[in-house]
C-alpha positions in Angstrom: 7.5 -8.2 -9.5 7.6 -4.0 -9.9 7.3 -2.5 -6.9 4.4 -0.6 -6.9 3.7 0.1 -3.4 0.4 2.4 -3.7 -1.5 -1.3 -5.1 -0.6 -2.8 -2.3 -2.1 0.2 0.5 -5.4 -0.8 2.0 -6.9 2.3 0.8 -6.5 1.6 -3.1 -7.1 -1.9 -2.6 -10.6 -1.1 -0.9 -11.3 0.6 -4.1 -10.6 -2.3 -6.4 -13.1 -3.9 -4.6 -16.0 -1.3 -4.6 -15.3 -1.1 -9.1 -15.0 -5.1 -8.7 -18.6 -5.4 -6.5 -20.1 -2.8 -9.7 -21.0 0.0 -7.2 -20.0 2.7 -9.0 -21.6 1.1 -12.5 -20.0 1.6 -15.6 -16.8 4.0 -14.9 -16.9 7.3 -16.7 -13.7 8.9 -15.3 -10.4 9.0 -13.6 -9.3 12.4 -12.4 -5.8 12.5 -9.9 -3.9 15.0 -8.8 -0.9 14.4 -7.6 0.9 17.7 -6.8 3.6 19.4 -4.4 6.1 22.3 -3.5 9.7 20.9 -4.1 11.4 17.9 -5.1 12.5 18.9 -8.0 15.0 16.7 -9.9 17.7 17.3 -12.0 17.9 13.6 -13.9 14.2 13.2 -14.6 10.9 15.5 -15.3 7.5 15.6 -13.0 6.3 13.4 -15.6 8.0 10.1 -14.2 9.2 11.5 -10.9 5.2 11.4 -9.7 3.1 10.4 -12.3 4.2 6.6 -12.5 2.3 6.2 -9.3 -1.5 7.4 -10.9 -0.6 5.0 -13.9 -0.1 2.0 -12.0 -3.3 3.0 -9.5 -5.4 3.6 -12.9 -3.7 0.3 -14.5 -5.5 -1.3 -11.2 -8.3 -0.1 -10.7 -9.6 -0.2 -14.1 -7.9 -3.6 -15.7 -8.0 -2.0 -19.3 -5.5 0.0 -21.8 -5.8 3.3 -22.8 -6.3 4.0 -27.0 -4.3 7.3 -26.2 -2.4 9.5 -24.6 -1.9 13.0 -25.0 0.3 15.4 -22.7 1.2 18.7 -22.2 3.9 20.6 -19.5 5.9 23.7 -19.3 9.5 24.2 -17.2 10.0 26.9 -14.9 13.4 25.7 -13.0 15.7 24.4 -14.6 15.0 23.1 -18.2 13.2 19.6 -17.2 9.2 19.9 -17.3 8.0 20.7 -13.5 4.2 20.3 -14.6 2.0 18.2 -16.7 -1.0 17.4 -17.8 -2.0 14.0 -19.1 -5.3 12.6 -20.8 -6.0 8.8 -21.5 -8.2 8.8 -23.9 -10.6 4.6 -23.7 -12.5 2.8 -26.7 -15.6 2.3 -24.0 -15.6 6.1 -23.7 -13.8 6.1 -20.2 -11.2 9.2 -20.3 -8.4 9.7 -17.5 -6.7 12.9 -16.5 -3.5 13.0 -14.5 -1.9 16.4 -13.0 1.6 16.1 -11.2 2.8 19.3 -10.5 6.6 20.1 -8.7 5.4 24.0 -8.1 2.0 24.0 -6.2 1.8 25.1 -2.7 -0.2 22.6 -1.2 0.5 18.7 -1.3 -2.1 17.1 -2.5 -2.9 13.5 -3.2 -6.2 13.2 -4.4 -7.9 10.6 -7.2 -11.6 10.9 -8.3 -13.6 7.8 -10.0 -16.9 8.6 -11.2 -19.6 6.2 -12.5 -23.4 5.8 -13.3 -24.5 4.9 -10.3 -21.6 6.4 -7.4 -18.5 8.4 -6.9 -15.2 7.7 -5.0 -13.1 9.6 -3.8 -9.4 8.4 -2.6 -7.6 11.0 -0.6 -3.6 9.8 0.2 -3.5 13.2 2.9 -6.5 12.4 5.0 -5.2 10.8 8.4 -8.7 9.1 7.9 -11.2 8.2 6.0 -8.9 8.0 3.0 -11.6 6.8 0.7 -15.5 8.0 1.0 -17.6 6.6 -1.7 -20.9 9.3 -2.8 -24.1 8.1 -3.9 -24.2 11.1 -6.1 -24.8 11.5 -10.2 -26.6 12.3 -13.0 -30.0 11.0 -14.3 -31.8 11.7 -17.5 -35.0 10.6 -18.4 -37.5 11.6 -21.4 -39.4 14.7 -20.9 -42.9 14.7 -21.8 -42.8 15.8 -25.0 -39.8 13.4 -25.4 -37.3 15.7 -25.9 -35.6 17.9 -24.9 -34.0 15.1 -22.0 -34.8 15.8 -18.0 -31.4 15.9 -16.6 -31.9 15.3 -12.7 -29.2 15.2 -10.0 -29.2 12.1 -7.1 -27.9 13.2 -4.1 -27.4 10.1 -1.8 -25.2 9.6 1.3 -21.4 9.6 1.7 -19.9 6.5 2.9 -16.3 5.8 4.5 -15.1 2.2 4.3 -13.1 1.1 7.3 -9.7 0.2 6.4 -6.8 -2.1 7.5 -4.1 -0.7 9.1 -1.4 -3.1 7.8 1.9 -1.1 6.6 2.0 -1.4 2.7 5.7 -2.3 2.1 4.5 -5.2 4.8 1.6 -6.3 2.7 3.9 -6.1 -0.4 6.3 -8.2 1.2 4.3 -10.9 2.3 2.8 -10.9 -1.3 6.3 -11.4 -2.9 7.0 -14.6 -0.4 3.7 -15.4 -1.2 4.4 -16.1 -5.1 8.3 -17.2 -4.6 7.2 -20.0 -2.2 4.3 -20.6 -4.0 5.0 -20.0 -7.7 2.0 -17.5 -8.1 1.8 -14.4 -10.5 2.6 -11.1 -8.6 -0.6 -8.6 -8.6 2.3 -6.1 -10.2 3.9 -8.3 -12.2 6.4 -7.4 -14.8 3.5 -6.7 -17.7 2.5 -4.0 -15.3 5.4 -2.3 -14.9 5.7 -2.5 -18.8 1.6 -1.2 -18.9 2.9 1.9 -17.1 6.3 2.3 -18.4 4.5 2.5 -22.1 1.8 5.3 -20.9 5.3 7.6 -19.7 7.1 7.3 -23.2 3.6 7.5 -25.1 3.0 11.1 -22.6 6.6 11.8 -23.2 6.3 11.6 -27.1 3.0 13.5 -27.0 5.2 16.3 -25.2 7.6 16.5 -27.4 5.2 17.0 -30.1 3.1 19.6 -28.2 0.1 17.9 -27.3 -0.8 15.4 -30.2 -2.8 12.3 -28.9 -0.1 9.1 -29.2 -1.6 5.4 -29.8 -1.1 2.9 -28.0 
């Protein structure tokens, strides 16, 4: 079992179950931004200091490998990169983008899953309301002449689950007894930790190489 504490928070696992109930439709995106002032290391880049948390909330919420992975950073401090970009590039057309940032003056916590039909929204810094889901996108229909398309814009409500309240680490923990005592499969099992550990060095190779898209 890999320790992967964000899976286990009532906010992210609320929206495994708004993708697994379809509401947002076929997913289009995963945007996160994960970015702070300080905590700079001197054994390890921003890369896997922060980023290892986005991968294992993307490796969630969306049960599927990337094709691949492309990165770019630069280093300001003191050699090791203190801000990256990543895209995850899908065979359905999905594409992810993670930002983790060491130098920003703001903390931030902030993912964004768009779809065809909805929009969520999972903010780690709100005291509440940590996830609202939209009822907003993009329509296109035939025009009368049949093309050019009609693009048309749905603006719907905003709705904010309620959440539990249960501490993480305790859910976590209970999960672990859970599959020792019972012999069941962690929900962040050892192939998970792998998942993510392969999307660092893939990012990590794509950095060293300035930018070229790495397979996976």
């Amino acid at each position: 079992m890999v320790d992967h504490t964000f899976v286990y928070t009532s906010a992210v696992r609320k929206v495994k179950q708004i993708l697994e109930r379809g509401e947002l439709g076929r997913v289009y995106y995963f945007d996160s931004v994960r970015v702070n002032l300080g905590l700079v290391q001197s054994d390890s880049n921003v890369l896997w200091d922060l980023a290892p948390h986005d991968f294992s909330i993307m490796d969630y919420w969306l049960d599927k490998r990337p094709a691949a992975v492309s990165a770019y950073d630069s280093s300001h401090v003191n050699g090791l990169e203190d801000i990256a970009y990543v895209t995850l590039l899908f065979q359905d057309n999905t594409i992810a983008h993670v930002h983790v940032n060491w130098l920003a003056p703001a903390k931030i916590r902030r993912i964004i899953v768009g779809g065809s039909r909805k929009m969520v929204v999972y903010d780690d810094m709100e005291a509440s309301e940590k996830v609202k889901v939209y009822d907003k996108g993009v329509t296109v229909g035939a025009a009368p002449d049949a093309y050019p398309m009609r693009v048309g814009y749905r603006v719907g409500d905003m709705f904010a689950p309620n959440l539990e309240t249960t501490e993480a680490l305790r859910v976590e923990c209970q999960h672990f007894i859970e599959c020792v005592t019972a012999g069941q499969r962690p929900l962040t099992d050892g192939e998970a930790g792998l998942r993510v550990v392969e999307l660092l060095e893939a990012a990590g190779r794509s950095l060293r190489m300035g930018g070229v898209p790495q397979p996976l």
